[in-house]
C-alpha positions, 0 to 999 in steps of 0.5 A: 528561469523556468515558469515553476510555481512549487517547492523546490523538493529536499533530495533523496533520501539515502540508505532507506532500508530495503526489502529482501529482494533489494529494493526499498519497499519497507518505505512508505511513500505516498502515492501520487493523483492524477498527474500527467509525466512525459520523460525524456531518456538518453539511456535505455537503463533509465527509460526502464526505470522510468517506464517501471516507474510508470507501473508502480502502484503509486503511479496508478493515477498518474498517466506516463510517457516515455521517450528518448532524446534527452532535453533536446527532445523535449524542448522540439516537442513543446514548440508545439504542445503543452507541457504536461504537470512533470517532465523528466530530463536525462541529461549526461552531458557537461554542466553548462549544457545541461543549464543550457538546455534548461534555458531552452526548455524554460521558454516552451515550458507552461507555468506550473509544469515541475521538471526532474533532471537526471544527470551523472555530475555529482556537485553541489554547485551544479544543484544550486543552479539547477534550483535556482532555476526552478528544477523540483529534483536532481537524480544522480544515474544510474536511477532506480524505478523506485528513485523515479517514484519517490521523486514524483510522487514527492513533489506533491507531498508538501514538508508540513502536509499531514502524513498519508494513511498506511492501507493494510489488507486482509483476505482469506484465502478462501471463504470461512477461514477466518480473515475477517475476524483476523482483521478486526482484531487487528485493528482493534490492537492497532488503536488500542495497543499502538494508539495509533488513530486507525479506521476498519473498512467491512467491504463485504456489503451484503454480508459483513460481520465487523458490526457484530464484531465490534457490537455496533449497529451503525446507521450509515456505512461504507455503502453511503460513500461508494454509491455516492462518490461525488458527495464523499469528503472528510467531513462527510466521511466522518458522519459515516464513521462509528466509534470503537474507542478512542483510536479505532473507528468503524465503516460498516457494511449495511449486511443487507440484501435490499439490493445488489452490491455490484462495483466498478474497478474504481468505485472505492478509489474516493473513499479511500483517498478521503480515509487516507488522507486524513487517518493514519492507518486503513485496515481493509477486510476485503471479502473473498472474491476475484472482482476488478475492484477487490484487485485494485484495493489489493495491490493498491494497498501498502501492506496485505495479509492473507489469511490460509487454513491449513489444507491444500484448497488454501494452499493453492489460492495462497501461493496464487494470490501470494503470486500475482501479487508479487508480479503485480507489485515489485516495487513493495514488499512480498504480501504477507500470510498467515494461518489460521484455524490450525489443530483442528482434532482429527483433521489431516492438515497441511503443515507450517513448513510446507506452506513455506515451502511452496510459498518461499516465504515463513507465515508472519503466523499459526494461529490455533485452533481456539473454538471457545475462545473464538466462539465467546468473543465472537458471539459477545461482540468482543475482541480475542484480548477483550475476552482474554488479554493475556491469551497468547492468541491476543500477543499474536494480534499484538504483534501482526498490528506491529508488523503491519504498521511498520512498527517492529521488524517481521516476528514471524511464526509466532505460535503455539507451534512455534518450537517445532516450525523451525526444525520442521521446515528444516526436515522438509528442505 
């Protein structure tokens, strides 16, 4: 019997709904730590998936490997060498020599070491026996990469551990169109409207406005994680927290130029993993710039939101973002966007449908251009539905908090604009 000291994991789960490209991103799965996967192949079809797999943003931590030979392969290589934390056997063969090789493999197999096996035997009695002998996970081929992710990132999700926090993402796609205020909002209906327990994340240190925003002055922040990560755990996590309402809490920014706010790739990767591990919904307002860190939040994040005015600087650094983002993430669902500031007086703007159109994509929404509204708010600490529940603007916040969280299907382009959006991207298709 292999040496295993884990939980046998539940199968697959099966219909997860999928993205429009196919694949099951609207499934929240959590993302693995820093875990060490050795796979052994017999086809090149599931060494891509694996491989894949590997470059899956839940995978991030984890460090991969992949090679061909089947179970054959990986009982010769730990004669010699020890196993890593998961092993992955693609074993096409009968029954008995698929329990065989397990057999071989448990007298090389370290203690602790978790094994998935891919087969094509689709029989319950071949299961049993398989957990029966400490394998975590059976997979039927053909597997797909996100099979292989949900896998191994399921392993270290226990059935009674807390659920992992969703990070959403907002950034402008160019400095002053408004995403900050965006996100605020966003959050704020989060907690107040879904009672969702939430956190806001002000990463612009030097500059940040989520404290004006919310009207809070904050004595400790974001700042005291991330230049002392060795320190960061819930506890003093929740010492950095500032209360909004009952939902909604605040990391702030210190929005002070006593020194320079210069950051490593990973330097927010604690505080993150303490956040959400412990609150159920991260809402990051990610400042406008092009760092190895403001790329990593972005496509570490479960859900993004690009915030776009209307002309064509926008246009192009949406669709770039919007691009990359993609490539970088195929696994999960396209980023959203939205515009913002729409119906300046007298200024030439780029429509709804043509951002759609070099985007390929709707905006989740057009919001108006609204000066004494935006302007109250912003300048009494409030929220757009504080100053104005019924304002169509609030519904519009209302609604971009359900379709992050997961909460409601993609109502999108929602807007003063909406009853000619339609016949407009009509026209220009």
């Amino acid at each position: 019997m292999i040496k295993h000291a884990y939980q046998v994991a539940v199968p697959q789960a099966e219909n997860v709904p999928l993205a429009p490209d196919g694949s099951g991103a609207d499934e929240h799965i959590a993302p693995a730590p820093r875990v060490s996967l050795q796979a052994f192949c017999e086809t090149v079809e599931t060494a891509a998936a694996a491989q894949a797999a590997g470059e899956d943003r839940r995978l991030a931590k984890a460090h991969v490997k992949i090679q061909m030979g089947g179970i054959k392969a990986a009982v010769e290589a730990y004669r010699s060498s020890p196993t890593p934390n998961v092993i992955l056997i693609e074993a096409g063969s009968r029954a008995d020599d698929i329990l065989h090789g397990l057999d071989q493999l448990a007298e090389v197999c370290d203690a602790g070491t978790r094994v998935i096996v891919v087969g094509t035997i689709n029989d319950v009695t071949l299961y049993r026996e398989l957990t029966r002998r400490g394998v975590s996970d059976y997979l039927i081929a053909p597997v797909g990469t996100l099979d292989v992710v949900r896998s191994v990132c399921g392993l270290f999700s226990s059935p009674d551990a807390k659920p992992v926090g969703r990070i959403i993402a907002v950034v402008g796609a160019k400095g002053g169109v408004g995403a900050s205020t965006i996100a605020h909002n966003i959050a704020w209906s989060i907690g107040r409207d879904l009672s969702l327990d939430s956190v806001v994340t002000d990463l612009d240190l030097a500059f940040g406005t989520a404290g004006l925003d919310y009207n809070q002055d904050p004595p400790q922040g974001i700042a005291d994680a991330v230049f002392s990560p060795d320190r960061v755990d819930t506890a003093f996590v929740d010492r950095l927290l500032s209360k909004c309402d009952e939902h909604l809490s605040l990391l702030a920014a210190p929005a002070t130029l006593d020194r320079v706010y210069d950051f490593g790739t990973e330097a927010f990767d604690a505080i993150l993993d303490s956040l959400r591990g412990s609150i159920p919904c991260v809402v990051l307002d990610v400042p406008h710039q092009w760092t190895g860190w403001t790329r990593r939040l972005l496509t570490g994040a479960d859900d993004i939101l690009v915030v776009a005015a209307p002309d064509l600087a926008n246009l192009r650094n949406a669709k770039n973002m919007v691009d990359l983002l993609r490539a970088a993430r195929p696994n999960d669902h396209r980023p959203h966007y939205c515009l913002n500031q729409v119906g300046v007086p007298k200024r030439p703007e780029i429509t709804p449908a043509d951002f759609a159109k070099a985007l390929e994509d709707q905006p989740l929404a057009v919001i108006p251009f609204e000066p004494q509204l935006f302007g109250t708010a912003a300048n009494n600490g409030q929220m757009i539905a504080e100053v104005s529940s019924g304002h169509k603007t609030a519904d519009m916040f209302r609604q971009l908090a359900q379709t992050l969280t997961g909460r409601a299907e993609a109502k999108r382009s929602r807007s003063l604009f909406s009853p000619l959006l339609s016949k407009l991207i009509k026209r220009s298709s």
